[in-house]
Backbone atoms as SQL, in Angstrom:
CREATE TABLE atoms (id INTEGER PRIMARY KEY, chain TEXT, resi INTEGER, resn TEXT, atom TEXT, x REAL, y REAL, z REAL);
INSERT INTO atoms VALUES
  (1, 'A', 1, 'UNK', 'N', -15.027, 47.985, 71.742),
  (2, 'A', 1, 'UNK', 'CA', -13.834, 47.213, 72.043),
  (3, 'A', 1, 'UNK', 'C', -12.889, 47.269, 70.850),
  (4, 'A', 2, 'UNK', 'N', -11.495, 47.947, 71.005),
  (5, 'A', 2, 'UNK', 'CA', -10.613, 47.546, 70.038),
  (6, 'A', 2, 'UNK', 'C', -10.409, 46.971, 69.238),
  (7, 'A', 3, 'UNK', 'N', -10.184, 46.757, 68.102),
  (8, 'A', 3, 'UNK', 'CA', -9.915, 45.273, 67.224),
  (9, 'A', 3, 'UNK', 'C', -9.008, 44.839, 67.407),
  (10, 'A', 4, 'UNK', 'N', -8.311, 43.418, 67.373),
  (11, 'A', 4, 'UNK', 'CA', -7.370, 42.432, 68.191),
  (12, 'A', 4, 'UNK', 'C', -6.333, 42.603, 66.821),
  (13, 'A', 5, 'UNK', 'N', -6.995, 42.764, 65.645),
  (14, 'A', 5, 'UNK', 'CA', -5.906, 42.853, 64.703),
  (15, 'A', 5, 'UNK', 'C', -4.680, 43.893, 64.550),
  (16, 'A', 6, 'UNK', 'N', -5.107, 44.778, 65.088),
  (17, 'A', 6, 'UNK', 'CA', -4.149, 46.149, 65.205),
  (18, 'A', 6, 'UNK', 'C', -3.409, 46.036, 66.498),
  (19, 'A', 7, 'UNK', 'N', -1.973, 46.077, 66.741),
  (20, 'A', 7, 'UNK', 'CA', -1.398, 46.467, 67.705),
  (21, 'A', 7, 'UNK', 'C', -1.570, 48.043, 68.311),
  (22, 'A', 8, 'UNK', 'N', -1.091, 48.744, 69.336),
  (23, 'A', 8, 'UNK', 'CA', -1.269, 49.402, 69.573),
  (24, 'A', 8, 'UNK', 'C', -0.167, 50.551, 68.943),
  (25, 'A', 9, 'UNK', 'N', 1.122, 49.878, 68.590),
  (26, 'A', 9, 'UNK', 'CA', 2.270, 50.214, 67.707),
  (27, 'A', 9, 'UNK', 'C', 1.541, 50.773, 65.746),
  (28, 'A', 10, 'UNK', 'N', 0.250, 49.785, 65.641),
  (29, 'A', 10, 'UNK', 'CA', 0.061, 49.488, 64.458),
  (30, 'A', 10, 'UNK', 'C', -0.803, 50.711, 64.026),
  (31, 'A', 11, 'UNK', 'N', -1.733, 51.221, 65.034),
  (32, 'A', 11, 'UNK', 'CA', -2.687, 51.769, 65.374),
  (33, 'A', 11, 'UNK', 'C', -1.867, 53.503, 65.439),
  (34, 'A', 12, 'UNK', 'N', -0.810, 53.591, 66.055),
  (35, 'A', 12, 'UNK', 'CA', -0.019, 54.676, 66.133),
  (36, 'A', 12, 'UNK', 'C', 0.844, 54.881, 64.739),
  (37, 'A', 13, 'UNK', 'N', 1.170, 54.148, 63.875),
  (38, 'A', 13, 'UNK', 'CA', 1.495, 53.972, 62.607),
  (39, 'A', 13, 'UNK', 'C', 0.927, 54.358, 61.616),
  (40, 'A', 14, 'UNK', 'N', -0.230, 54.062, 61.575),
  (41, 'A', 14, 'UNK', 'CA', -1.276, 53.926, 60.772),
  (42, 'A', 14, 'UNK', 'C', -1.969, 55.549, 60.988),
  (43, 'A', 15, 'UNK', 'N', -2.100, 56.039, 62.228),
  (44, 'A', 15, 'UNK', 'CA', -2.789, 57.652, 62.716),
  (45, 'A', 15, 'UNK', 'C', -1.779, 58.429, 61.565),
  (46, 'A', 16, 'UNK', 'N', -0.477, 57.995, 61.835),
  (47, 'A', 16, 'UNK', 'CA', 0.355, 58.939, 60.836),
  (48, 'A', 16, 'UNK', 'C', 0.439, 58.964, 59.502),
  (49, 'A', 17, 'UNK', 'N', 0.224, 58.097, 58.887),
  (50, 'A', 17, 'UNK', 'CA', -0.030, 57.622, 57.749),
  (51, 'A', 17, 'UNK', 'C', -1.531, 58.085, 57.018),
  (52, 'A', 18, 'UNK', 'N', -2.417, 58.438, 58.123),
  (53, 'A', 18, 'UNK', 'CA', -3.535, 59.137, 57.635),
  (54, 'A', 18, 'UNK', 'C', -3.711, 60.230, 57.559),
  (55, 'A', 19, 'UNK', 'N', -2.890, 60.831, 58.962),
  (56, 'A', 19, 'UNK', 'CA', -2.374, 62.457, 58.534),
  (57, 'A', 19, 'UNK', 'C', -1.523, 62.755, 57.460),
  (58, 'A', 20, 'UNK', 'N', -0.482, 61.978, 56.958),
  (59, 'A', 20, 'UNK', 'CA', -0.239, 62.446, 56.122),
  (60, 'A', 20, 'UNK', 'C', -0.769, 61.951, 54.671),
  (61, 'A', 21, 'UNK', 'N', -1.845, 60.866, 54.309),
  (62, 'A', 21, 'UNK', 'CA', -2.378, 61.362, 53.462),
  (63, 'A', 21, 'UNK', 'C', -4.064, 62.287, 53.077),
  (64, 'A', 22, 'UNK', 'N', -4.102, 62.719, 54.626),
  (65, 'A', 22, 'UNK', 'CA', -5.350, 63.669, 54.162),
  (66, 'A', 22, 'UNK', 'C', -4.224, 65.211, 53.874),
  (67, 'A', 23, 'UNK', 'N', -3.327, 65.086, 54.521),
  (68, 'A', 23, 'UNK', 'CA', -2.746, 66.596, 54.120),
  (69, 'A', 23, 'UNK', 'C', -2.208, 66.613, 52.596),
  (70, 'A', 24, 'UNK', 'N', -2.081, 65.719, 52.166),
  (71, 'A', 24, 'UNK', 'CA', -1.352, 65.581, 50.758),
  (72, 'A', 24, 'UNK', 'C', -2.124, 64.746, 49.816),
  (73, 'A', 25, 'UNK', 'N', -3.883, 64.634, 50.304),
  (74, 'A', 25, 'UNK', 'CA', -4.725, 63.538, 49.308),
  (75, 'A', 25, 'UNK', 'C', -4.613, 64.086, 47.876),
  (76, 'A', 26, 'UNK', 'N', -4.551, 65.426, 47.349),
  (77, 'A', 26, 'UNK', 'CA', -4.608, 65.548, 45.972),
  (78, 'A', 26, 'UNK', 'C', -3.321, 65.133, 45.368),
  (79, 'A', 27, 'UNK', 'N', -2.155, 66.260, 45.916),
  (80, 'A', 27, 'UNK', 'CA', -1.412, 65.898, 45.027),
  (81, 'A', 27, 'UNK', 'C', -0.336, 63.769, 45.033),
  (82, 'A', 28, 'UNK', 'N', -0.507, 63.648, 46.510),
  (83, 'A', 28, 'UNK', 'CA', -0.210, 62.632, 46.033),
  (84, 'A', 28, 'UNK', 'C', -1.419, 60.974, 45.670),
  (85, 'A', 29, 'UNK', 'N', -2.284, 61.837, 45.687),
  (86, 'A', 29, 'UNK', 'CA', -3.528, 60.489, 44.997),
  (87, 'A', 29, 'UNK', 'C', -3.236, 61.178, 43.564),
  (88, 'A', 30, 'UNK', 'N', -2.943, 62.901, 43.035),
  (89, 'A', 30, 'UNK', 'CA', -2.944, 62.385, 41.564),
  (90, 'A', 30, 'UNK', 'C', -1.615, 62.222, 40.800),
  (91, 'A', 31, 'UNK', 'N', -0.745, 61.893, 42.066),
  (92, 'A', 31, 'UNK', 'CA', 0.690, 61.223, 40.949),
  (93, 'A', 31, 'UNK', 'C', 0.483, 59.882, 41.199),
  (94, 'A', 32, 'UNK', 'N', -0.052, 59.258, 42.258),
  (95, 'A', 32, 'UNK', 'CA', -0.868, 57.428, 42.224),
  (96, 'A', 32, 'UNK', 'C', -1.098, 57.018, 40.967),
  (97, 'A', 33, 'UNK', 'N', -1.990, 57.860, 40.832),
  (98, 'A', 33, 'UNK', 'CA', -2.883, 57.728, 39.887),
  (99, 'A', 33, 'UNK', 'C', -2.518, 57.646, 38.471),
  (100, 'A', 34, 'UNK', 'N', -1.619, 58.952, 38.129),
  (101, 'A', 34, 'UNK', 'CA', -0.801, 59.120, 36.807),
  (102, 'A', 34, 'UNK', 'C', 0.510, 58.262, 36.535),
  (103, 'A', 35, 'UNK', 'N', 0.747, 58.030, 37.689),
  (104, 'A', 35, 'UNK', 'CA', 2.017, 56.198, 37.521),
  (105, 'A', 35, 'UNK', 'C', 1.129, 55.158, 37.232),
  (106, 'A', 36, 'UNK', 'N', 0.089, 55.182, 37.705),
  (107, 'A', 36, 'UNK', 'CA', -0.482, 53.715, 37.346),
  (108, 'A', 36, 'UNK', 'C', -1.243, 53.804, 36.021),
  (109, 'A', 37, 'UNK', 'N', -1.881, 55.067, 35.480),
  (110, 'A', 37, 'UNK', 'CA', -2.192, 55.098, 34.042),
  (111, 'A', 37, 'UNK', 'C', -0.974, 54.900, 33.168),
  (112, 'A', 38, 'UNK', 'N', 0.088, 55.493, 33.704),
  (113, 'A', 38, 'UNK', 'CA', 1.609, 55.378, 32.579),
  (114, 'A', 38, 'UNK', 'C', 1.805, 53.670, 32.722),
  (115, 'A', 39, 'UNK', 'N', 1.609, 53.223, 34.018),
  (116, 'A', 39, 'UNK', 'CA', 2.763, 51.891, 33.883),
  (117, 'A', 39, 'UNK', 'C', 1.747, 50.715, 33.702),
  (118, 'A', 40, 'UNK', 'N', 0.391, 51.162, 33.808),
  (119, 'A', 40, 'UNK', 'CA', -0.361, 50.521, 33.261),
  (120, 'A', 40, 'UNK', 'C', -1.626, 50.561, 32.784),
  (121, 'A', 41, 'UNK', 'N', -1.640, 51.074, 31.199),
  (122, 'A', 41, 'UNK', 'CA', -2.641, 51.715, 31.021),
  (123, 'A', 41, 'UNK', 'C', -3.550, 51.382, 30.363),
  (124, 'A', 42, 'UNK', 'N', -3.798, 49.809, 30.572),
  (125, 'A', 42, 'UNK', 'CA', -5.362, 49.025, 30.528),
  (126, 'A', 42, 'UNK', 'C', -6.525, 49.649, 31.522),
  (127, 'A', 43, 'UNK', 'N', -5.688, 50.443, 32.585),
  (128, 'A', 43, 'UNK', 'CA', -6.367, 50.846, 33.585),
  (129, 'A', 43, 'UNK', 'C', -7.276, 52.154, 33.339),
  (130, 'A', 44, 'UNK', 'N', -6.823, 52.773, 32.351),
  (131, 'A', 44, 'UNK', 'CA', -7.540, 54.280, 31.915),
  (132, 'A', 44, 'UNK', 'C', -8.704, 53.508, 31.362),
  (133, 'A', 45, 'UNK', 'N', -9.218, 52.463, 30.968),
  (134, 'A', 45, 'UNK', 'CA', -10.486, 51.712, 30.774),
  (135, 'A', 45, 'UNK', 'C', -11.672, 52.735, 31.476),
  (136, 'A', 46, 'UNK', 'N', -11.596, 52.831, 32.796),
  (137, 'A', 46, 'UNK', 'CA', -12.561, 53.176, 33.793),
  (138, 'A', 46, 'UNK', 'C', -12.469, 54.387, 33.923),
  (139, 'A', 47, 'UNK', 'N', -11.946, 55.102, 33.113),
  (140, 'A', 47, 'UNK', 'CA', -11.646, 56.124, 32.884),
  (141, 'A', 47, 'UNK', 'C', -11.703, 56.899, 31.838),
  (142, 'A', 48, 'UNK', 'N', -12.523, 56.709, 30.839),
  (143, 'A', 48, 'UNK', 'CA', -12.252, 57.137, 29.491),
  (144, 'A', 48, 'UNK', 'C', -12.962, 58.862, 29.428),
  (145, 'A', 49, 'UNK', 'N', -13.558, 59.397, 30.594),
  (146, 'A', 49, 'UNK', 'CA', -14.000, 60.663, 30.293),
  (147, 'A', 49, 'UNK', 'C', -13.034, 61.603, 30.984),
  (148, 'A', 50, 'UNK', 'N', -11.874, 61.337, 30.937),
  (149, 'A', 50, 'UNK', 'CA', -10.906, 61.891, 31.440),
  (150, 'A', 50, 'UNK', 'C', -9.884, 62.355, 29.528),
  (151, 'A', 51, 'UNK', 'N', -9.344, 63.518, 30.461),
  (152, 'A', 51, 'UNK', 'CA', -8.972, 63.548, 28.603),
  (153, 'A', 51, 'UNK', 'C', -7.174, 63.829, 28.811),
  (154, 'A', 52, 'UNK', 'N', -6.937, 64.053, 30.361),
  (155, 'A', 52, 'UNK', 'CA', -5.560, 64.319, 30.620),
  (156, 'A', 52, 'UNK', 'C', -5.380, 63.544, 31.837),
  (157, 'A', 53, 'UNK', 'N', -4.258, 62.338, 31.187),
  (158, 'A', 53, 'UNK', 'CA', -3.971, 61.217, 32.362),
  (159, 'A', 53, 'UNK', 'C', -2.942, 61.644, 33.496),
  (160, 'A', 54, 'UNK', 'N', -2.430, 62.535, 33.284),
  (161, 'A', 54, 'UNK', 'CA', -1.242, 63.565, 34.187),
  (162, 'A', 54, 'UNK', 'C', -1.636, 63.349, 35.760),
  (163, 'A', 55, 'UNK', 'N', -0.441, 63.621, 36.122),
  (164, 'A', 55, 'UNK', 'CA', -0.654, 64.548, 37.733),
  (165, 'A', 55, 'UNK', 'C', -1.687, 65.277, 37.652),
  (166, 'A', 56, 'UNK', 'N', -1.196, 66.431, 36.418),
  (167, 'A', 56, 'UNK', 'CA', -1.636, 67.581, 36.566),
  (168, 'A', 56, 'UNK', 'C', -3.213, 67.791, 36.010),
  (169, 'A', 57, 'UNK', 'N', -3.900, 66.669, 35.417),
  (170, 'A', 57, 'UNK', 'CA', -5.123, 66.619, 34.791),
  (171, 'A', 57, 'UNK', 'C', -6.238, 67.185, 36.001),
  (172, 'A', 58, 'UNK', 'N', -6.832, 67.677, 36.059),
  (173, 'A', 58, 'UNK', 'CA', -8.248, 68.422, 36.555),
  (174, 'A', 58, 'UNK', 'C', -8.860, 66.743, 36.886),
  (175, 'A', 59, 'UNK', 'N', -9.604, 65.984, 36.728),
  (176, 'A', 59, 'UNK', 'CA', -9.991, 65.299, 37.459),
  (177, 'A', 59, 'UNK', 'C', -9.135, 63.634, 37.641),
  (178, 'A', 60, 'UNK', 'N', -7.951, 63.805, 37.648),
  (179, 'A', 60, 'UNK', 'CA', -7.099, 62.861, 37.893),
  (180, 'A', 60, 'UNK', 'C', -6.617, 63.250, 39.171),
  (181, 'A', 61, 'UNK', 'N', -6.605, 64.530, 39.582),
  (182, 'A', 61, 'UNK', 'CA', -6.499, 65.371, 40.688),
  (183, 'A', 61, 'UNK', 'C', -7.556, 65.155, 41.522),
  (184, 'A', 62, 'UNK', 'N', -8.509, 65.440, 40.882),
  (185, 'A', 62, 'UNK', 'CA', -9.914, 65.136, 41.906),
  (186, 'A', 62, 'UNK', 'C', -10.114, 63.805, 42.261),
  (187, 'A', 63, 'UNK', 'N', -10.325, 62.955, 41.272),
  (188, 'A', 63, 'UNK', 'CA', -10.132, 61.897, 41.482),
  (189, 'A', 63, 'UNK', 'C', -9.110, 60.774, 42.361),
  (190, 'A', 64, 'UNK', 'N', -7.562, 61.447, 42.753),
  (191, 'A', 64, 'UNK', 'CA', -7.119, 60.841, 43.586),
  (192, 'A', 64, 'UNK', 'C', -6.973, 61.339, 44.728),
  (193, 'A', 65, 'UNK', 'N', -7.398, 62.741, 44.870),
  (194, 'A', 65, 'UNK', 'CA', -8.085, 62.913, 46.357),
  (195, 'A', 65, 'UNK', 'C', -9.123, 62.356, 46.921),
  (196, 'A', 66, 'UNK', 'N', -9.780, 62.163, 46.060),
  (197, 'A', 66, 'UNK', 'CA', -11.361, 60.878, 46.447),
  (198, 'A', 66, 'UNK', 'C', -10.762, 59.747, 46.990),
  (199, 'A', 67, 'UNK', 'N', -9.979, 59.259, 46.292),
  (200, 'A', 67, 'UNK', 'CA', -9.249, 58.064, 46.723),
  (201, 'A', 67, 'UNK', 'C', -8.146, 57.962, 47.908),
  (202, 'A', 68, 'UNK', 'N', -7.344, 58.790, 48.468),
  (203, 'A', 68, 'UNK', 'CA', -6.425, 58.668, 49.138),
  (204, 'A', 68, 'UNK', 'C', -7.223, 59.323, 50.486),
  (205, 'A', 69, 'UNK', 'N', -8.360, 60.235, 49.974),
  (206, 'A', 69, 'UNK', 'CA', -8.815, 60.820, 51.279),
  (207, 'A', 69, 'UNK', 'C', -9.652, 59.573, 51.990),
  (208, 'A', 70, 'UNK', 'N', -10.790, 58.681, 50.805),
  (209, 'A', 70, 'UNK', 'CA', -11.179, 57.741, 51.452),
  (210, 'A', 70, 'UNK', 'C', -10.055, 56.693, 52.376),
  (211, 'A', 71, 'UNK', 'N', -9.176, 56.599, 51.775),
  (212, 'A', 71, 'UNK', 'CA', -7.940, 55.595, 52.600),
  (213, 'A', 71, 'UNK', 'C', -8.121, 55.858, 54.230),
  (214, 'A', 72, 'UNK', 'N', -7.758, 57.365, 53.949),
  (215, 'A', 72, 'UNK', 'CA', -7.252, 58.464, 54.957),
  (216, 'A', 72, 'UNK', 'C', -8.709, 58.557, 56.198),
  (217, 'A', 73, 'UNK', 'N', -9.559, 58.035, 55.397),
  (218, 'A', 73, 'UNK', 'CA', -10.920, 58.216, 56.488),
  (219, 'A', 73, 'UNK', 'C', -10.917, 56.963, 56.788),
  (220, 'A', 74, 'UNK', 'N', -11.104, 55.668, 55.971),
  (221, 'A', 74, 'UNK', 'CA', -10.967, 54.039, 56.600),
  (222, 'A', 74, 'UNK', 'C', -9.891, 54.130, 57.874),
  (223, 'A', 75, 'UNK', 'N', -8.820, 54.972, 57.910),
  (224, 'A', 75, 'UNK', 'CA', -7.769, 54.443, 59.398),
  (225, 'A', 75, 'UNK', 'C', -8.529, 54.740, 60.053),
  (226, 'A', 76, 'UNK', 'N', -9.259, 56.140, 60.731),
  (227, 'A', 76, 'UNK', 'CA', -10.259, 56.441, 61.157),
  (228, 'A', 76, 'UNK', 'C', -11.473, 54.857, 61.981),
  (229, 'A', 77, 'UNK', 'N', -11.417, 54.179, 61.073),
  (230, 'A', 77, 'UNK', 'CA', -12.467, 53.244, 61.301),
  (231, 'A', 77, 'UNK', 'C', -11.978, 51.574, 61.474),
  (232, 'A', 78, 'UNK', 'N', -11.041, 51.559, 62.021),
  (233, 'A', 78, 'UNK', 'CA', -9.702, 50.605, 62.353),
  (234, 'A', 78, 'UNK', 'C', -10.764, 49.622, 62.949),
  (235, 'A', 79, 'UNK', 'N', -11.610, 49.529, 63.712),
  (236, 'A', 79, 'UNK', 'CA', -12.400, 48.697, 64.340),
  (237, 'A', 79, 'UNK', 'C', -13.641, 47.995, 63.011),
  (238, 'A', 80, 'UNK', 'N', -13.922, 48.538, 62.701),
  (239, 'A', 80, 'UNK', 'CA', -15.039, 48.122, 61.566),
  (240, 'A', 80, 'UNK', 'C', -14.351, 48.635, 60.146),
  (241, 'A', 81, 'UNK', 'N', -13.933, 47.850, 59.594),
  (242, 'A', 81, 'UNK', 'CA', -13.072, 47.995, 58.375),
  (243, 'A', 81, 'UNK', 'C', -13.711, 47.715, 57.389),
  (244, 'A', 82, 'UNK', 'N', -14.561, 46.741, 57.558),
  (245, 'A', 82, 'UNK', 'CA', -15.678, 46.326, 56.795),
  (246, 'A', 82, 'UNK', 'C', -16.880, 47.089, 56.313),
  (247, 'A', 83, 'UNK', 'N', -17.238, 47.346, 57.268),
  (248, 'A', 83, 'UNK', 'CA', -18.838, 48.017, 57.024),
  (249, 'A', 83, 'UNK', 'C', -18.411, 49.629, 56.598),
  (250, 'A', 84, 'UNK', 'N', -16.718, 49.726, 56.842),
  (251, 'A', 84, 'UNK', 'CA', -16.986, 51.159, 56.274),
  (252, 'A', 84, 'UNK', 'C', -16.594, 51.151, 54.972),
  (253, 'A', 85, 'UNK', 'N', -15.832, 50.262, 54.417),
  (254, 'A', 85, 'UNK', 'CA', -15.682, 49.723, 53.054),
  (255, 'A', 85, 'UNK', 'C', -16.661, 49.414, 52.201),
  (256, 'A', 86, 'UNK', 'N', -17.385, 48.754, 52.516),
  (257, 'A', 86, 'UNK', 'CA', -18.456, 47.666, 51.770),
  (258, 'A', 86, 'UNK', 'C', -18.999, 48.784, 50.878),
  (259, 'A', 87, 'UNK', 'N', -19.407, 50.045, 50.965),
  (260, 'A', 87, 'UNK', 'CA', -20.136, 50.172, 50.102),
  (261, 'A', 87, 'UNK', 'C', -18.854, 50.551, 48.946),
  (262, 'A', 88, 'UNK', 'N', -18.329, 51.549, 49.406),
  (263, 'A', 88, 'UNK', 'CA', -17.113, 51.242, 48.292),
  (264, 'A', 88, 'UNK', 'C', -16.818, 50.239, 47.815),
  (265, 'A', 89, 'UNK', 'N', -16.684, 48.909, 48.413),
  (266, 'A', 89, 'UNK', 'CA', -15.811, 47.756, 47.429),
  (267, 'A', 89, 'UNK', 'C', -17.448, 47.256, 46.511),
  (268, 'A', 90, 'UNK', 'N', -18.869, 47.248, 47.092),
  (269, 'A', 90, 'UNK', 'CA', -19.367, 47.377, 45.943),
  (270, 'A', 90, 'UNK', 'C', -19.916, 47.962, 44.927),
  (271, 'A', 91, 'UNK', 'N', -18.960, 49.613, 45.317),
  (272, 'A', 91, 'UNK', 'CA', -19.595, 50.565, 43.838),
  (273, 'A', 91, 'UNK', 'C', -18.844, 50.255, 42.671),
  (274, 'A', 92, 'UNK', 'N', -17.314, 49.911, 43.288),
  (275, 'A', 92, 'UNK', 'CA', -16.151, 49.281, 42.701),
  (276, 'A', 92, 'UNK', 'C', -16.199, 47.812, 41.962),
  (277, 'A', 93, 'UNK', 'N', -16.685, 46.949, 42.559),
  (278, 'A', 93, 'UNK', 'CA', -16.539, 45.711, 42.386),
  (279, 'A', 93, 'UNK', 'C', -17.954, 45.060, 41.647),
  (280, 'A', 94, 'UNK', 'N', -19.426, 45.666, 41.567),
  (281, 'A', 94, 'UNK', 'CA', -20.281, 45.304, 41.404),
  (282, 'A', 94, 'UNK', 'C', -21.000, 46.572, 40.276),
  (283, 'A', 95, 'UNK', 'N', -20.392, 47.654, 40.384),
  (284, 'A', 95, 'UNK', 'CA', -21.222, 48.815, 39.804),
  (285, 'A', 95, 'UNK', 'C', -20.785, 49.217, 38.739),
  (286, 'A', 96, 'UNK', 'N', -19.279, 49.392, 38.915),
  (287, 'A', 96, 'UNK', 'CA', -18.250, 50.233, 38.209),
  (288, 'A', 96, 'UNK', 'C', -16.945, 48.612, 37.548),
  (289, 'A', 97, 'UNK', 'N', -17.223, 47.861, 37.871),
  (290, 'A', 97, 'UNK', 'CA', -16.745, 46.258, 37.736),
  (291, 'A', 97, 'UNK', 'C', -15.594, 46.418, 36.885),
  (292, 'A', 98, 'UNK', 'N', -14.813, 47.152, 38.499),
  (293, 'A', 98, 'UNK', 'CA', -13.320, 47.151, 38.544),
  (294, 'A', 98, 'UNK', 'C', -12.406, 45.891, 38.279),
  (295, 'A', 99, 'UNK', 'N', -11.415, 45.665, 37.382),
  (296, 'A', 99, 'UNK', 'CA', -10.538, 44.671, 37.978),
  (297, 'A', 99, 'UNK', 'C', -10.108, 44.700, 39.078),
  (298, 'A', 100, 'UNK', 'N', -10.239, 43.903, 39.586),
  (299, 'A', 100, 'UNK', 'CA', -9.500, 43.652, 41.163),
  (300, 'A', 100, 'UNK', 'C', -7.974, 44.313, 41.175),
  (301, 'A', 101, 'UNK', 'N', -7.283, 43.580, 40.284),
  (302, 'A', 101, 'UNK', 'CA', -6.169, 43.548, 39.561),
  (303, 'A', 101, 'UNK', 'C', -5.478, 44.889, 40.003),
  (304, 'A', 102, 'UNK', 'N', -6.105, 45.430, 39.420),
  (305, 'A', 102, 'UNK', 'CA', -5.766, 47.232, 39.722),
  (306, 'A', 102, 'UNK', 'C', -5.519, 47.818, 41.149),
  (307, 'A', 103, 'UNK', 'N', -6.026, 47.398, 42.171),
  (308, 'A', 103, 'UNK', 'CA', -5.983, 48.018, 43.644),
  (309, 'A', 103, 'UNK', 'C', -4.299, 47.484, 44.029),
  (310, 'A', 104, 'UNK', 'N', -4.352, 46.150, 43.840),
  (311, 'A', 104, 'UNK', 'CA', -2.618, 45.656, 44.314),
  (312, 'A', 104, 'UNK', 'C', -1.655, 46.622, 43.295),
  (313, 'A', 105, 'UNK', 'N', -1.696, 47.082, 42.439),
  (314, 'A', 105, 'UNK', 'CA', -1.491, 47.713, 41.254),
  (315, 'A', 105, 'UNK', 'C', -1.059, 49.531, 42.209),
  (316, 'A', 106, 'UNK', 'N', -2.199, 49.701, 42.233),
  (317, 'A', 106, 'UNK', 'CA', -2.430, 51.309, 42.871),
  (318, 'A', 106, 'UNK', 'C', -1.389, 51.027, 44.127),
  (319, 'A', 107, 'UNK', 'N', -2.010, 50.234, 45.083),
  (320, 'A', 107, 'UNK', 'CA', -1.121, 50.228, 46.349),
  (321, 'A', 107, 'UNK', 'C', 0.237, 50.052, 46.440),
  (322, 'A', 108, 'UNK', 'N', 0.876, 49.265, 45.361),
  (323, 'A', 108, 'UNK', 'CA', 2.521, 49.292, 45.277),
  (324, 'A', 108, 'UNK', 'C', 2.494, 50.630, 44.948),
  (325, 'A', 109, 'UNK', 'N', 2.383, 51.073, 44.197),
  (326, 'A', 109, 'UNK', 'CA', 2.554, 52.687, 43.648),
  (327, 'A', 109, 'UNK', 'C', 2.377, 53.889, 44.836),
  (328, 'A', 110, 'UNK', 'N', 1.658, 53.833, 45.068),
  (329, 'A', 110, 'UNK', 'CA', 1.266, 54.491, 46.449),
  (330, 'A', 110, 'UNK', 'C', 2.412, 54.202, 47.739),
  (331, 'A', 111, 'UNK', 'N', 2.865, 52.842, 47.807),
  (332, 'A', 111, 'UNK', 'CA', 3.972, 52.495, 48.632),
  (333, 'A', 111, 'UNK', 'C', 5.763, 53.309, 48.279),
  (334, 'A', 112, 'UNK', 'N', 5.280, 52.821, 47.101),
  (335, 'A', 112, 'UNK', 'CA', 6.878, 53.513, 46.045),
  (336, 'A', 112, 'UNK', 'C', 6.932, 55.268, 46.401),
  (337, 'A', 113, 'UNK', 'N', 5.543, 55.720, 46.223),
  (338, 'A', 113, 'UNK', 'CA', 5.765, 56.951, 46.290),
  (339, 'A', 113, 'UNK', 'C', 5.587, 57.620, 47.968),
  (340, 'A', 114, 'UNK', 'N', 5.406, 57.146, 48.546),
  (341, 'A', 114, 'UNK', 'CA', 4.897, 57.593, 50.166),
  (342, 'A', 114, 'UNK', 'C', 5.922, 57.913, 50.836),
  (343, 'A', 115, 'UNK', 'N', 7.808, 58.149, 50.308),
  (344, 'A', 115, 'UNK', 'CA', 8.535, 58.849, 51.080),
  (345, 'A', 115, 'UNK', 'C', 8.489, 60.179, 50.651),
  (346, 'A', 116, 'UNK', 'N', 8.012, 60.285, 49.210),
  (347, 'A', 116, 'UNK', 'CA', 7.995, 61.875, 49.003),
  (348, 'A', 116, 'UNK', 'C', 7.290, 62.792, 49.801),
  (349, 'A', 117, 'UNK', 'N', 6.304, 62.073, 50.177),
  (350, 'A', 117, 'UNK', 'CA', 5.198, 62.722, 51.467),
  (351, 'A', 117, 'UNK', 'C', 5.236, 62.655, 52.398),
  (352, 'A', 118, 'UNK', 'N', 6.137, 62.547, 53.443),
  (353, 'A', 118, 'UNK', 'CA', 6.439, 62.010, 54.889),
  (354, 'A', 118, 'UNK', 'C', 6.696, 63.571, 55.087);
């Protein structure tokens, strides 16, 4: 059964929004990524075996394809949002003991930049 939270408008929104970030998960998860090390870079914390904070860095690249592709697979799972999260929010939140801080952080950035990719 559907989830009641998604319109059917929301649901058609959202399909596009995942196509376009699995077609564009590297390069735009690693300019995400390299705005939010520049504009805030308490955040390279969780990051310190990285040696180039760039776009163009080798696993700042990898790394925000991990990230934008996971996004890009959660729309996918619009009904159970939860259980497909959970283990992510606790490799993040319990393992790797992310600031929270940082995700509202990433997601404006990600918002700012998401007409370059349309």
């Amino acid at each position: 059964m559907p989830s009641k939270q998604f319109t059917a408008a929301d649901r058609t929104a959202l399909a596009e929004v995942g196509k376009v970030l699995s077609q564009h998960a590297e390069a735009f998860g690693a300019e995400s990524l390299a705005r939010l090390f520049l504009t805030h870079p308490a955040s390279k914390i969780y990051f310190s075996e990285f040696t180039d904070y760039s776009a163009a860095g080798p696993r700042v690249r990898v790394h925000g394809a991990k990230v934008l592709g996971a996004v890009a697979k959660a729309i996918g799972h619009l009904d159970d949002l939860h259980t497909h999260l959970e283990p992510l929010a606790a490799k993040h939140g319990h393992d790797l003991v992310v600031d929270p801080q940082n995700f509202p952080l990433l997601t404006l950035i990600c918002q700012e930049l998401s007409s370059q990719y349309r």
